[in-house]
C-alpha positions as a printed Julia matrix, in Angstrom:
152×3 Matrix{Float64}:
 -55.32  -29.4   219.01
 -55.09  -25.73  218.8
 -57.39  -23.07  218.38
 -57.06  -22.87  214.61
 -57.7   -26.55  214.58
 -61.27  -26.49  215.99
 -62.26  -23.48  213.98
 -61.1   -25.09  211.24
 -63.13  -28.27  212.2
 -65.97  -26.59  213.26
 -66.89  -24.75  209.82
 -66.83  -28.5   208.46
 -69.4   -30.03  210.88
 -73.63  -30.34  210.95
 -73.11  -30.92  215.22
 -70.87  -30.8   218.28
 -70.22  -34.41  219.5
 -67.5   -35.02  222.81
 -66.76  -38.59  223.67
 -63.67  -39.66  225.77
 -61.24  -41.89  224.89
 -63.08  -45.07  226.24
 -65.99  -44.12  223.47
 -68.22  -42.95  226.56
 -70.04  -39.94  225.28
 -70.26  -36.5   226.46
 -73.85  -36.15  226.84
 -75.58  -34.15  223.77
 -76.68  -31.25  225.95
 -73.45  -30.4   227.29
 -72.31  -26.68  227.91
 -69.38  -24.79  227.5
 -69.25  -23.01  230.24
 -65.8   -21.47  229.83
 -63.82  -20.52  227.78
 -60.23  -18.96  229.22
 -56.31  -18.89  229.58
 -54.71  -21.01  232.1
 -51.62  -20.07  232.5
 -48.62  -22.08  234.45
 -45.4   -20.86  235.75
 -43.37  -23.66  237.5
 -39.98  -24.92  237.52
 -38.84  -28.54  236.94
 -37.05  -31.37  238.72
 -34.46  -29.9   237.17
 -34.25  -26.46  238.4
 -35.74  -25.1   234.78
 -38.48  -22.28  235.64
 -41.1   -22.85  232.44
 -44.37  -21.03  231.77
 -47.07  -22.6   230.03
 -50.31  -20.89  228.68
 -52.91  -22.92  227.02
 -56.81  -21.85  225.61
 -59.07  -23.81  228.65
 -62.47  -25.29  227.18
 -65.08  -26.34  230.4
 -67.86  -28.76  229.46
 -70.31  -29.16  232.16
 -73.6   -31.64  231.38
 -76.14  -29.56  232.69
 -78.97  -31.83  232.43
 -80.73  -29.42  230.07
 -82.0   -31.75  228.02
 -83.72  -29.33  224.89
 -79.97  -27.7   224.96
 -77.52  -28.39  221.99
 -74.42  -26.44  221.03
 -74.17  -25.91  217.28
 -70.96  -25.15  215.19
 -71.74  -21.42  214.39
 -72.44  -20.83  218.26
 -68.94  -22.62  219.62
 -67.37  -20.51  216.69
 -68.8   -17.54  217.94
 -68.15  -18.06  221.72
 -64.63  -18.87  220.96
 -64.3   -15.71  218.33
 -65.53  -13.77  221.61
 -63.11  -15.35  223.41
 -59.88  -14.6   221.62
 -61.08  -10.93  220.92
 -61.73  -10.24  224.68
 -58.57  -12.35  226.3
 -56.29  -11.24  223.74
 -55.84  -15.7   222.98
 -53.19  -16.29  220.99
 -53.43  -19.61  218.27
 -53.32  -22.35  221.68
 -53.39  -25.51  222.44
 -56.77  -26.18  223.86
 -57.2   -28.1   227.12
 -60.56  -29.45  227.75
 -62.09  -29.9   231.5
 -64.96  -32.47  232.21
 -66.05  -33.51  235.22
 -67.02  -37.82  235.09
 -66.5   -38.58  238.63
 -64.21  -35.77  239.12
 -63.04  -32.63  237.19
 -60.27  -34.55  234.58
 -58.15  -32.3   232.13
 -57.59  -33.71  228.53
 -55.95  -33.13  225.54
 -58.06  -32.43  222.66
 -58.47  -34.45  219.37
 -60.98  -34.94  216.2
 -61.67  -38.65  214.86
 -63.63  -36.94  212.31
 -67.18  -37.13  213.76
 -66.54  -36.58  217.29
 -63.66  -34.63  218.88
 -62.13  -36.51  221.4
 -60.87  -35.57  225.17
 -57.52  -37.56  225.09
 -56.22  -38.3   228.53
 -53.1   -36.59  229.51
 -49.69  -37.64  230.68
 -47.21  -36.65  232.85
 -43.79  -36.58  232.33
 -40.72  -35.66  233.57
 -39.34  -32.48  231.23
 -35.54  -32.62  233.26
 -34.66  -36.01  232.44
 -30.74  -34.81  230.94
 -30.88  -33.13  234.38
 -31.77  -36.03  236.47
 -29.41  -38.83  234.9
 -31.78  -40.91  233.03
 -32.23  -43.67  232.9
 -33.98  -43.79  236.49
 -32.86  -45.9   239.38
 -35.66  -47.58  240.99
 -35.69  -47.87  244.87
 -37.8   -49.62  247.3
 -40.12  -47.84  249.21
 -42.96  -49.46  251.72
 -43.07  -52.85  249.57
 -43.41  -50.63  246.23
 -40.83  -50.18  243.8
 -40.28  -46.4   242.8
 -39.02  -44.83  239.76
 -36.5   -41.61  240.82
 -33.59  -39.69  239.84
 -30.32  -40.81  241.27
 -29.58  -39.51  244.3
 -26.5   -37.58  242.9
 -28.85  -35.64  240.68
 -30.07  -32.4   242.77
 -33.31  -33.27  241.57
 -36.68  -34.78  242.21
């Protein structure tokens, strides 16, 4: 989801509700306690440097239980937001902390918005030969590039 997306959202909504993909739900009181740019410059398996910037949303339950976010005030924290860290139209990535700090995707099943677990993936793979080889390693069977490949 990007910015646009949950402004867009939010003018439609009475309340801000979390839940995570398992229907667990982000305790009412929650806070936002950040709003920022994360920004990651890396290269791949494949010897491709990337950068990557996207709009970082932290939600931290508090345990202030008289405390709940409303529409207008998440509209206004994130108008604050783009005006003071110059944020472009992002993707928003959404930290909460269960057991420990997790990074999800963001998505809206029309009464909740929904942290969506995230996946890794390899972003080389016509660099690396796919498909994968598989090797053993310490009982385990591992998915890598060939060994030809100059990568991984």
């Amino acid at each position: 989801m990007k910015l646009s997306e949950i402004k867009s959202i939010l003018q439609t909504v009475e309340a801000v509700h979390f839940k995570l993909e398992n229907h667990s739900l982000v305790p009412e009181h929650f806070h936002v306690t950040e709003i920022g740019i994360i920004s990651k410059h890396f290269i791949d398996c494949g010897g491709t440097v990337r950068q990557e910037k996207v709009a970082n949303f932290q939600l931290w339950d508090a345990n202030d239980y008289e405390h709940r976010l409303k529409p207008g005030k998440l509209q206004n924290i994130i108008a604050l937001s783009e005006k003071v860290l110059g944020m472009d139209d992002m993707e928003i990535e959404v930290e909460y902390q269960t057991e420990t700090i997790g990074k999800y995707d963001l998505g809206f099943d029309g009464q909740h918005f929904v942290l969506l677990s995230k996946k890794t993936a390899c972003l080389a793979k016509e660099s690396c030969g796919s498909p994968k080889q598989t090797r053993q390693s310490s009982g385990r069977q591992m998915t890598c590039c060939p060994t030809e490949a100059n990568c991984c």
